[in-house]
PDB file of N, H, CA, C and O in Angstrom:
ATOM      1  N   UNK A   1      -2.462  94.807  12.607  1.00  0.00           N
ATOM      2  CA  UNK A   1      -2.451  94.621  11.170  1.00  0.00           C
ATOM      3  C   UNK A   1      -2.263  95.977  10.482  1.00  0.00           C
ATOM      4  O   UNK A   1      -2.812  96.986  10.924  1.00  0.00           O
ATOM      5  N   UNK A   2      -1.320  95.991   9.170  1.00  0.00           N
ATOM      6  H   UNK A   2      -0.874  95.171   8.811  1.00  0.00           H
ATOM      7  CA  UNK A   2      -1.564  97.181   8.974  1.00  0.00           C
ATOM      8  C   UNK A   2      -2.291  97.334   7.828  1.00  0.00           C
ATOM      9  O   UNK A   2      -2.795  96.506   7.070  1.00  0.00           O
ATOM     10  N   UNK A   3      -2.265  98.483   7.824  1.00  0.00           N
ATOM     11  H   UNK A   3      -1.856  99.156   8.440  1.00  0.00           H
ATOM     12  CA  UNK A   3      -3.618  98.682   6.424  1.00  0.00           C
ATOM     13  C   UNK A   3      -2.970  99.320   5.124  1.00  0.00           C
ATOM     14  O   UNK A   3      -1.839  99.803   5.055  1.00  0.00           O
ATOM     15  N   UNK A   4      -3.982  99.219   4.024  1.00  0.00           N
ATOM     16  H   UNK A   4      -4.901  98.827   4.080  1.00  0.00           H
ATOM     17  CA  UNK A   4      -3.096  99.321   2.441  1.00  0.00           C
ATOM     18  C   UNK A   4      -2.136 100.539   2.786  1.00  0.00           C
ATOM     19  O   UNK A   4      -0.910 100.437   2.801  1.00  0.00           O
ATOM     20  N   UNK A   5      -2.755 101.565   3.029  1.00  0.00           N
ATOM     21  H   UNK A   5      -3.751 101.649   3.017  1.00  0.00           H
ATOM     22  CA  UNK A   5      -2.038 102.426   2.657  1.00  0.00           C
ATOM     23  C   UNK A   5      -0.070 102.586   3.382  1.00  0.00           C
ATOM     24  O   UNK A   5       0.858 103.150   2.801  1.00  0.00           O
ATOM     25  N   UNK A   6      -0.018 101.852   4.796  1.00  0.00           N
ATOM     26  H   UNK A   6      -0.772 101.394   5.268  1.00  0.00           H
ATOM     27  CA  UNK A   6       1.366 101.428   5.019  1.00  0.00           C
ATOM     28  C   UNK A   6       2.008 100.373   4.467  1.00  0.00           C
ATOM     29  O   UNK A   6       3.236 100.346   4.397  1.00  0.00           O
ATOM     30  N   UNK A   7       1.389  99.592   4.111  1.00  0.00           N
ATOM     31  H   UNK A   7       0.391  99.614   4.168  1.00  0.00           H
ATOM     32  CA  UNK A   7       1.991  98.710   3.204  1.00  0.00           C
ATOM     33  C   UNK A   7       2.730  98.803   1.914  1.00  0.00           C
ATOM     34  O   UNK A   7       3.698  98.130   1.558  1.00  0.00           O
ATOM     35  N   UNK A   8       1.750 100.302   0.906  1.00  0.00           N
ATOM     36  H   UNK A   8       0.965 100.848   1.196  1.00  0.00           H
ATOM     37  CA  UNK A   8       2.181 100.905   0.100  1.00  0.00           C
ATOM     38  C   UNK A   8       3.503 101.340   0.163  1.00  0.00           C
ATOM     39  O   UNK A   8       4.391 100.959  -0.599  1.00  0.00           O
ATOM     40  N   UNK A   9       3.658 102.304   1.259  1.00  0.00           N
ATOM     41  H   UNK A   9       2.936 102.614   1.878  1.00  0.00           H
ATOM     42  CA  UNK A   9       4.751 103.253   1.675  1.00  0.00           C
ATOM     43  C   UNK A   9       5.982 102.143   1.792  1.00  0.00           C
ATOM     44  O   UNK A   9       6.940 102.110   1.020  1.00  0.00           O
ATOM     45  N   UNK A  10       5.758 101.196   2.966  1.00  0.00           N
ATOM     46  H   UNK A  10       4.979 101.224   3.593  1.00  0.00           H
ATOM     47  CA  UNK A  10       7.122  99.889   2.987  1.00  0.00           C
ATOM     48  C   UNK A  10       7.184  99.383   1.735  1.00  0.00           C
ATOM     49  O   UNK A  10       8.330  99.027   1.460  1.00  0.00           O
ATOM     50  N   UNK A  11       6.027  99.133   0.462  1.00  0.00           N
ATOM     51  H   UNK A  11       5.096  99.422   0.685  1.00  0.00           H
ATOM     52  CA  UNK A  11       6.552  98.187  -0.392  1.00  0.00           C
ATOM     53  C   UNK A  11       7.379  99.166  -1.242  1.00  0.00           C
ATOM     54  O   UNK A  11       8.435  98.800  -1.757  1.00  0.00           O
ATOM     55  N   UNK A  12       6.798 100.659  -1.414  1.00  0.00           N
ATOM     56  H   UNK A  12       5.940 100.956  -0.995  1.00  0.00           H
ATOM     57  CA  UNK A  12       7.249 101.237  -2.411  1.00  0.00           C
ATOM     58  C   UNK A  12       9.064 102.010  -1.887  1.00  0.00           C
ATOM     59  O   UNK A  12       9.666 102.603  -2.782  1.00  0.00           O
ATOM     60  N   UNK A  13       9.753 101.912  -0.443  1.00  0.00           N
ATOM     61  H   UNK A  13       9.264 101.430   0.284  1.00  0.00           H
ATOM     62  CA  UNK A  13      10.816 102.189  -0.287  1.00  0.00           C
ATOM     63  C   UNK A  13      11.084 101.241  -0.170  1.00  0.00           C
ATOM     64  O   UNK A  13      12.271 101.304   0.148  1.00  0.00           O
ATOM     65  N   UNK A  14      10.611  99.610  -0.221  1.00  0.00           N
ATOM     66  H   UNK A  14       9.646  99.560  -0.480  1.00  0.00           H
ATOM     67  CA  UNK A  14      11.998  98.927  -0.442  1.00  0.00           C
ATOM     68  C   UNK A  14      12.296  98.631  -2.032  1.00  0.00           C
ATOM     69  O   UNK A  14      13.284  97.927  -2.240  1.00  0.00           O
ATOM     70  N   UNK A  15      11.463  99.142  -3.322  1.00  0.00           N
ATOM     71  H   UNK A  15      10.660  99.713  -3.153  1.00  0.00           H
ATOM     72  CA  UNK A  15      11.827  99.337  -4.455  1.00  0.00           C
ATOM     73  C   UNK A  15      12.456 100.048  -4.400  1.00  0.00           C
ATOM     74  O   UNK A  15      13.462  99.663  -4.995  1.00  0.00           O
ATOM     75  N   UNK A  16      12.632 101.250  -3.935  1.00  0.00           N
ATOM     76  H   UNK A  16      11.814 101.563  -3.451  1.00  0.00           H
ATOM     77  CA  UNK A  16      13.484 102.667  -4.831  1.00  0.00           C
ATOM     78  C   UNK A  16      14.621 101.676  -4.426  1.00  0.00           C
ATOM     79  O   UNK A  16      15.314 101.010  -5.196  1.00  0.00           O
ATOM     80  N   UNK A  17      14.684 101.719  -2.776  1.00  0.00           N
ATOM     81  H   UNK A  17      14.121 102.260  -2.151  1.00  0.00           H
ATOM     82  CA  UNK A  17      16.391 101.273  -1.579  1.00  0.00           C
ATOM     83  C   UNK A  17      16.861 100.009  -3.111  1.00  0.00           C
ATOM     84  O   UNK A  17      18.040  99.802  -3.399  1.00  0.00           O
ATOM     85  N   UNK A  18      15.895  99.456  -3.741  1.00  0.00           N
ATOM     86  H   UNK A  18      14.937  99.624  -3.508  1.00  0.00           H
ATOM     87  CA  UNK A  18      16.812  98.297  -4.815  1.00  0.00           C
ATOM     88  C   UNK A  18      16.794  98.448  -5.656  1.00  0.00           C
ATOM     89  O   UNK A  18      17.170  97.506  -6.353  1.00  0.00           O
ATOM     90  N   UNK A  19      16.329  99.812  -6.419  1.00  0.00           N
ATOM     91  H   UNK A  19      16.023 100.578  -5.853  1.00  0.00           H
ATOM     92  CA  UNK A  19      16.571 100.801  -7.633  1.00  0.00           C
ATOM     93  C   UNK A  19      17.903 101.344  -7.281  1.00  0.00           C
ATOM     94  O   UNK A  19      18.597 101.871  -8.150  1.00  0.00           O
ATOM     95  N   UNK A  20      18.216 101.264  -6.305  1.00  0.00           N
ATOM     96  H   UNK A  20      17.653 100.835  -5.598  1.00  0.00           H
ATOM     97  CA  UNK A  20      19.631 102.579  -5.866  1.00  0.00           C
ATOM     98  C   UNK A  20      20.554 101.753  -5.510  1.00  0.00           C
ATOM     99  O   UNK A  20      21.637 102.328  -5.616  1.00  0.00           O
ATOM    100  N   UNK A  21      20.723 100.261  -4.991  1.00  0.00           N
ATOM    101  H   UNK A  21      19.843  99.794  -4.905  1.00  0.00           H
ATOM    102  CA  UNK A  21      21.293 100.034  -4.106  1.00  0.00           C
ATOM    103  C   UNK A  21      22.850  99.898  -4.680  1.00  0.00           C
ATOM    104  O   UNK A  21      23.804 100.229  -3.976  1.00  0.00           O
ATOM    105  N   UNK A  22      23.014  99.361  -6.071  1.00  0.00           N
ATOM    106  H   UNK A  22      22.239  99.092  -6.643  1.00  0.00           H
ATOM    107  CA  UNK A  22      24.225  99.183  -6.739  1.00  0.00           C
ATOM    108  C   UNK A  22      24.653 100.383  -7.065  1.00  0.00           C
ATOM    109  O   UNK A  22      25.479 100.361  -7.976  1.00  0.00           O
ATOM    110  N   UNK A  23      24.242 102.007  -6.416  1.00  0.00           N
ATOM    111  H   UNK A  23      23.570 102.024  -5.676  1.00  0.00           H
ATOM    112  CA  UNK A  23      25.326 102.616  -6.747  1.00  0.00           C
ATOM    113  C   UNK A  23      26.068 102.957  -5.458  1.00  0.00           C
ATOM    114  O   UNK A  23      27.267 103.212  -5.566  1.00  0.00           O
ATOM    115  N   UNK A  24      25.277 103.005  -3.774  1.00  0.00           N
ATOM    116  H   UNK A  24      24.302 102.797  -3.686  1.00  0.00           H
ATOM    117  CA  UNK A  24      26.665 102.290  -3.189  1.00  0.00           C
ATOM    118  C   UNK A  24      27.832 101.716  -3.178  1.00  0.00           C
ATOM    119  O   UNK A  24      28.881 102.052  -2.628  1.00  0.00           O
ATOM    120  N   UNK A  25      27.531 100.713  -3.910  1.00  0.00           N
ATOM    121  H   UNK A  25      26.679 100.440  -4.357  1.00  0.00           H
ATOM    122  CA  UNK A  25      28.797  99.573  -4.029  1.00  0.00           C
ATOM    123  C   UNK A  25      29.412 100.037  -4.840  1.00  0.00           C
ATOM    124  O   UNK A  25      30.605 100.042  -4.537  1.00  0.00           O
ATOM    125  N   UNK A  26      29.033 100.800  -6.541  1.00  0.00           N
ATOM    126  H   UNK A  26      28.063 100.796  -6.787  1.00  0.00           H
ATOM    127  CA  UNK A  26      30.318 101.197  -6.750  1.00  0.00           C
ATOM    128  C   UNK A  26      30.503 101.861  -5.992  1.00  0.00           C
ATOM    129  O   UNK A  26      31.138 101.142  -5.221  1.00  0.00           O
ATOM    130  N   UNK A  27      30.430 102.965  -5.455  1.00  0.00           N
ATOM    131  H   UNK A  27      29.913 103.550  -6.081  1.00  0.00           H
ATOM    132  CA  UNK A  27      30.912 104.507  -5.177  1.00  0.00           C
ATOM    133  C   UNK A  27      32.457 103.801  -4.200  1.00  0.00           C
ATOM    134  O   UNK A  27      33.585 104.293  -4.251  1.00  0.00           O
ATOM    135  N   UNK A  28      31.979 102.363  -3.246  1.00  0.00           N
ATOM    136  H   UNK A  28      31.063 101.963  -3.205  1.00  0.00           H
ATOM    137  CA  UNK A  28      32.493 101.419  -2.402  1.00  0.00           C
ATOM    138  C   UNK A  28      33.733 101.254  -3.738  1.00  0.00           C
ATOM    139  O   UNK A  28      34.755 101.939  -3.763  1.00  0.00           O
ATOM    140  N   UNK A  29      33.518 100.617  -4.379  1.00  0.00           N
ATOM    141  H   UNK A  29      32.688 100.061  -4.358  1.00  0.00           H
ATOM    142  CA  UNK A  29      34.833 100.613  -5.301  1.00  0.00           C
ATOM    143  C   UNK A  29      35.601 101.575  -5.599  1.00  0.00           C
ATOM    144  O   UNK A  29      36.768 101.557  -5.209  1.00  0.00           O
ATOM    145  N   UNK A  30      35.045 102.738  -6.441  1.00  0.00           N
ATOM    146  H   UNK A  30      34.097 102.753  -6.757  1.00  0.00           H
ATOM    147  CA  UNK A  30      35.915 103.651  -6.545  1.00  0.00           C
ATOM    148  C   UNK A  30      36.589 104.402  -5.487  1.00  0.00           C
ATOM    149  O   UNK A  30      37.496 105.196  -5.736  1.00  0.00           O
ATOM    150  N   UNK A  31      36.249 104.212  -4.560  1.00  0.00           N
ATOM    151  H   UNK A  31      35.512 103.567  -4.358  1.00  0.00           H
ATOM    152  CA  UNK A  31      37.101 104.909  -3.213  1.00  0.00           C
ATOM    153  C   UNK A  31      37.965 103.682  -2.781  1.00  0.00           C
ATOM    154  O   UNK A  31      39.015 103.893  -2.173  1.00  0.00           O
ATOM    155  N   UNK A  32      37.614 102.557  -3.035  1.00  0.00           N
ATOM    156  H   UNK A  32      36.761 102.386  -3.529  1.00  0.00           H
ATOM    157  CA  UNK A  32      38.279 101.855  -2.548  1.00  0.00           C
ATOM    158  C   UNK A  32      39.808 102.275  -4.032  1.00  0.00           C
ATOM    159  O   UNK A  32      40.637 103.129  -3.721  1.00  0.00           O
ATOM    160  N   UNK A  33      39.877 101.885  -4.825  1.00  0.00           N
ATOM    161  H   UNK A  33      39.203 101.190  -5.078  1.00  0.00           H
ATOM    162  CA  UNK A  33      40.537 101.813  -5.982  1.00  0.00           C
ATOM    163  C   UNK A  33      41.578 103.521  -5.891  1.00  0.00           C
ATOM    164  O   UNK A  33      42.706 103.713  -6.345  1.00  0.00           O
ATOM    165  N   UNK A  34      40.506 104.697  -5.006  1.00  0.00           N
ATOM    166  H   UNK A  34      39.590 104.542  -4.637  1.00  0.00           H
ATOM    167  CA  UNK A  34      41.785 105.520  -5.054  1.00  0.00           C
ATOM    168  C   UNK A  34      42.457 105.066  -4.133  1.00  0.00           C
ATOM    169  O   UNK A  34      43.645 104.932  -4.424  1.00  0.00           O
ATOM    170  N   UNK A  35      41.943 104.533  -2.312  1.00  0.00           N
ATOM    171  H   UNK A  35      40.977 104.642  -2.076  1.00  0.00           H
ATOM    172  CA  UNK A  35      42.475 103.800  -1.579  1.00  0.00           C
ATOM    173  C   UNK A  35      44.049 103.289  -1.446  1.00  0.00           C
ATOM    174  O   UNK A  35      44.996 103.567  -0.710  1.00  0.00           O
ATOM    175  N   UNK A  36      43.832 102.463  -2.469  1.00  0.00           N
ATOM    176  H   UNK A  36      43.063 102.237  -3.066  1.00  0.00           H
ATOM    177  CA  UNK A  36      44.821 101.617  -3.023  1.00  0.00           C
ATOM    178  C   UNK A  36      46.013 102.380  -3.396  1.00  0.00           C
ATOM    179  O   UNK A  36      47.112 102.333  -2.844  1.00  0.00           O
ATOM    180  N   UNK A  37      45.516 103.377  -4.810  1.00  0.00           N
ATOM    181  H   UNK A  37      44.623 103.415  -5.259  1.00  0.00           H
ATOM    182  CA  UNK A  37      46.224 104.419  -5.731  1.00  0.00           C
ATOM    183  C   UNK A  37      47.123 105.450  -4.650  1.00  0.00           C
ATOM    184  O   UNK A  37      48.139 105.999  -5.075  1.00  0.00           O
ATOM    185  N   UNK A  38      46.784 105.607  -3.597  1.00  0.00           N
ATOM    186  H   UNK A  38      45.959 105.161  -3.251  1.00  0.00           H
ATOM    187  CA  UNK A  38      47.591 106.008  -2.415  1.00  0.00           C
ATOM    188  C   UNK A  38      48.410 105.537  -1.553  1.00  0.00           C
ATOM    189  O   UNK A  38      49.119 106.374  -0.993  1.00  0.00           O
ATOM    190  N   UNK A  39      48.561 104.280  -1.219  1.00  0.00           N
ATOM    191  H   UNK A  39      47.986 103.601  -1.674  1.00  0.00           H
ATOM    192  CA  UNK A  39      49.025 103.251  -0.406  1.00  0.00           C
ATOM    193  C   UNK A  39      50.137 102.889  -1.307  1.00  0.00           C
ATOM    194  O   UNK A  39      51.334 102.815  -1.026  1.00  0.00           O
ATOM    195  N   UNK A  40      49.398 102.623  -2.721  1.00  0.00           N
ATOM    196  H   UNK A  40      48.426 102.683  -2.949  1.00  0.00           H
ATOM    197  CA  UNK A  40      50.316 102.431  -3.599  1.00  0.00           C
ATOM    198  C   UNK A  40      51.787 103.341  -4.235  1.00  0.00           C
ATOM    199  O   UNK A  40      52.821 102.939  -4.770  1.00  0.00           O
ATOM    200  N   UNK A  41      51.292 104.704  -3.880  1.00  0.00           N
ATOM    201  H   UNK A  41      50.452 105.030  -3.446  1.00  0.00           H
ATOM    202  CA  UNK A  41      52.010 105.602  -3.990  1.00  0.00           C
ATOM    203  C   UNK A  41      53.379 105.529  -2.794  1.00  0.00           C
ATOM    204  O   UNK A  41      54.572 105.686  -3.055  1.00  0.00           O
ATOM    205  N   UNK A  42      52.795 105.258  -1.527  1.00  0.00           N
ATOM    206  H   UNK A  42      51.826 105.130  -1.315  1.00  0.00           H
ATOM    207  CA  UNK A  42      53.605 105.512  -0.396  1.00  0.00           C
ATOM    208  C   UNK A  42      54.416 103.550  -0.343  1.00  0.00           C
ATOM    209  O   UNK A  42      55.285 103.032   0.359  1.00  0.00           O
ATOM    210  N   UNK A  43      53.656 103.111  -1.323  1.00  0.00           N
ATOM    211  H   UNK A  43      52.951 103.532  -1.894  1.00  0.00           H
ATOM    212  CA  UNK A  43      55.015 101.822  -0.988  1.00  0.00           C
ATOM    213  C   UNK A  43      56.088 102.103  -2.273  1.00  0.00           C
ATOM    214  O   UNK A  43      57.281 101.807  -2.195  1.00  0.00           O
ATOM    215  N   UNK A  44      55.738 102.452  -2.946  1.00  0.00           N
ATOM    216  H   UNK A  44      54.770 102.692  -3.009  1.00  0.00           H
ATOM    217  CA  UNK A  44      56.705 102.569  -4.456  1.00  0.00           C
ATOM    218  C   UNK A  44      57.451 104.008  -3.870  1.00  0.00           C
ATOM    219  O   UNK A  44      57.272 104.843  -4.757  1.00  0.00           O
ATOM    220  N   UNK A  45      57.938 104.407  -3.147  1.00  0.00           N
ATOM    221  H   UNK A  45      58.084 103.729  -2.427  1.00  0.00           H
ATOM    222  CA  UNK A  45      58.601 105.267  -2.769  1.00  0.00           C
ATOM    223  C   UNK A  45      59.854 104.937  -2.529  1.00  0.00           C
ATOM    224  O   UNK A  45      60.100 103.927  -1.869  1.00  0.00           O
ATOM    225  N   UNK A  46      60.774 105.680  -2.991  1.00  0.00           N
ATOM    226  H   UNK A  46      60.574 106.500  -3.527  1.00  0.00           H
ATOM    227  CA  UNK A  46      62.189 104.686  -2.999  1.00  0.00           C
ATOM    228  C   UNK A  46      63.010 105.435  -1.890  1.00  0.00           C
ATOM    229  O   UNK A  46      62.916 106.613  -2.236  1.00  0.00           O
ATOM    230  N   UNK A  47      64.060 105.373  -0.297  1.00  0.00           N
ATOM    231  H   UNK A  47      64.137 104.417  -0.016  1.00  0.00           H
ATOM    232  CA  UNK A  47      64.755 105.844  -0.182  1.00  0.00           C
ATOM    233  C   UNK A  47      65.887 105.857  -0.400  1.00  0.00           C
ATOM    234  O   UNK A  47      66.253 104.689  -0.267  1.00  0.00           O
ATOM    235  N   UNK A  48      67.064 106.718  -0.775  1.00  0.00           N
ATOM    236  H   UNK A  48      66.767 107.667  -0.883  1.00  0.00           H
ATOM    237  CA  UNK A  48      67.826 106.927  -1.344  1.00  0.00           C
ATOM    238  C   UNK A  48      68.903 106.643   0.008  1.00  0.00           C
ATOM    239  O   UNK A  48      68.705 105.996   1.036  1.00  0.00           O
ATOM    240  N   UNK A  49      70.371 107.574  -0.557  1.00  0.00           N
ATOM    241  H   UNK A  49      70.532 108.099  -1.392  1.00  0.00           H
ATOM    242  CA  UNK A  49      70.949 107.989   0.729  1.00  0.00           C
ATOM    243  C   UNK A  49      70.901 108.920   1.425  1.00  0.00           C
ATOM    244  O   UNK A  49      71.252 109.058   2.597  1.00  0.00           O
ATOM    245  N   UNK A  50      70.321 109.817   0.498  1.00  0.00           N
ATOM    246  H   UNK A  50      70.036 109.704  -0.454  1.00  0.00           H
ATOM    247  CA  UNK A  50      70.036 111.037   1.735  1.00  0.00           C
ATOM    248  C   UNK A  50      68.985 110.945   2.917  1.00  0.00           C
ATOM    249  O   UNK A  50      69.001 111.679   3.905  1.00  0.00           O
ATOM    250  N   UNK A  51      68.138 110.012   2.690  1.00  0.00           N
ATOM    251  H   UNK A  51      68.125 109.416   1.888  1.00  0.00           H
ATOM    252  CA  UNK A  51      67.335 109.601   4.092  1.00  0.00           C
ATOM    253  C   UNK A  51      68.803 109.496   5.274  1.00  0.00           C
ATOM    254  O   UNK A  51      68.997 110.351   6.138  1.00  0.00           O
ATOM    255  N   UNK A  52      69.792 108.160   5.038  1.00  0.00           N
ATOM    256  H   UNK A  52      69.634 107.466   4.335  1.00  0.00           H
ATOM    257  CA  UNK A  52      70.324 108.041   6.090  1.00  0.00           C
ATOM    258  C   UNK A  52      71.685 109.114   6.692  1.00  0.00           C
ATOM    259  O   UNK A  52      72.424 109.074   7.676  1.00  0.00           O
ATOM    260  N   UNK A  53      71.543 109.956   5.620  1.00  0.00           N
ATOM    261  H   UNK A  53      70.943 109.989   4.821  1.00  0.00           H
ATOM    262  CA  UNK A  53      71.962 111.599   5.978  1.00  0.00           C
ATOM    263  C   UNK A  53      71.572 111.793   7.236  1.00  0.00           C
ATOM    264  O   UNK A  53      72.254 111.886   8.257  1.00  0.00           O
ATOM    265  N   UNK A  54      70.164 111.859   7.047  1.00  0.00           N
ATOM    266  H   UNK A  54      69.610 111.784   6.218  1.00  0.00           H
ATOM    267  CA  UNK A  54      69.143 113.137   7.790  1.00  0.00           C
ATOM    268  C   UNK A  54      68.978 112.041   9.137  1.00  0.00           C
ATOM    269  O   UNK A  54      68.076 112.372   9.906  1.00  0.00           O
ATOM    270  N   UNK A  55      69.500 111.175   9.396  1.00  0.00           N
ATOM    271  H   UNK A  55      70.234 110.906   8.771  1.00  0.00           H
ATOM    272  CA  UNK A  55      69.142 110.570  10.479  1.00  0.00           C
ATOM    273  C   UNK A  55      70.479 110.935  11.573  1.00  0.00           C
ATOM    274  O   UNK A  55      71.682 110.830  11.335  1.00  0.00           O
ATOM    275  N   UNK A  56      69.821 111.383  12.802  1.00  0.00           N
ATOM    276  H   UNK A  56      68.843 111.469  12.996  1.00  0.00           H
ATOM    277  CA  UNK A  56      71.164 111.587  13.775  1.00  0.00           C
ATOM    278  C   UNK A  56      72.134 110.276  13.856  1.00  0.00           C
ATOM    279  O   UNK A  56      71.710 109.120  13.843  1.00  0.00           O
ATOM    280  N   UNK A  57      73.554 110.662  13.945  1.00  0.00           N
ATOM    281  H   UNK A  57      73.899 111.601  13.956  1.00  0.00           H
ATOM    282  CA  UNK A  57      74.729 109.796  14.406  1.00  0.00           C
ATOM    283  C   UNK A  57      74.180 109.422  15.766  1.00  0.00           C
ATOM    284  O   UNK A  57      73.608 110.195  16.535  1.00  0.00           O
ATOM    285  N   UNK A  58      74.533 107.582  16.050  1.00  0.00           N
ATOM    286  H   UNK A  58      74.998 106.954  15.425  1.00  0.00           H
ATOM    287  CA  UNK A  58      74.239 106.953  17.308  1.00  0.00           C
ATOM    288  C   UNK A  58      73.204 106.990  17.743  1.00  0.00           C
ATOM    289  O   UNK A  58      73.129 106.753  18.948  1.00  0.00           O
ATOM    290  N   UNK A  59      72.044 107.271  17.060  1.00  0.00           N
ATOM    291  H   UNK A  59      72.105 107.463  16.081  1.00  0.00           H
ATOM    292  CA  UNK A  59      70.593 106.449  17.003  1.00  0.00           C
ATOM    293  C   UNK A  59      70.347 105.850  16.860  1.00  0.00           C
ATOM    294  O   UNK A  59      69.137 105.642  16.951  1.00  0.00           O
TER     295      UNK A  59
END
């Protein structure tokens, strides 16, 4: 059994851990959202003709 004073300690860190816990999740968003802002960058990339310039003949 445990006694008051551990009980204290578990009840009072699982308040703060759910005082705090929603700023994980954003922080989870905003990285996710630059994520994106990068991926997004490398699909909107247009090649032109000089890509098939730079590519060797009979490859």
């Amino acid at each position: 059994m445990l006694n008051q004073q551990h009980m204290d300690i578990l009840l009072r860190h699982h308040v703060i851990a759910q005082c705090f816990a929603h700023i994980q999740t954003l922080g989870r968003r905003r990285n996710q959202r630059q994520y994106l802002r990068r991926n997004q960058a490398i699909m909107n990339h247009h090649f032109g003709p000089l890509k098939a310039v730079e590519r060797p003949q009979g490859h």
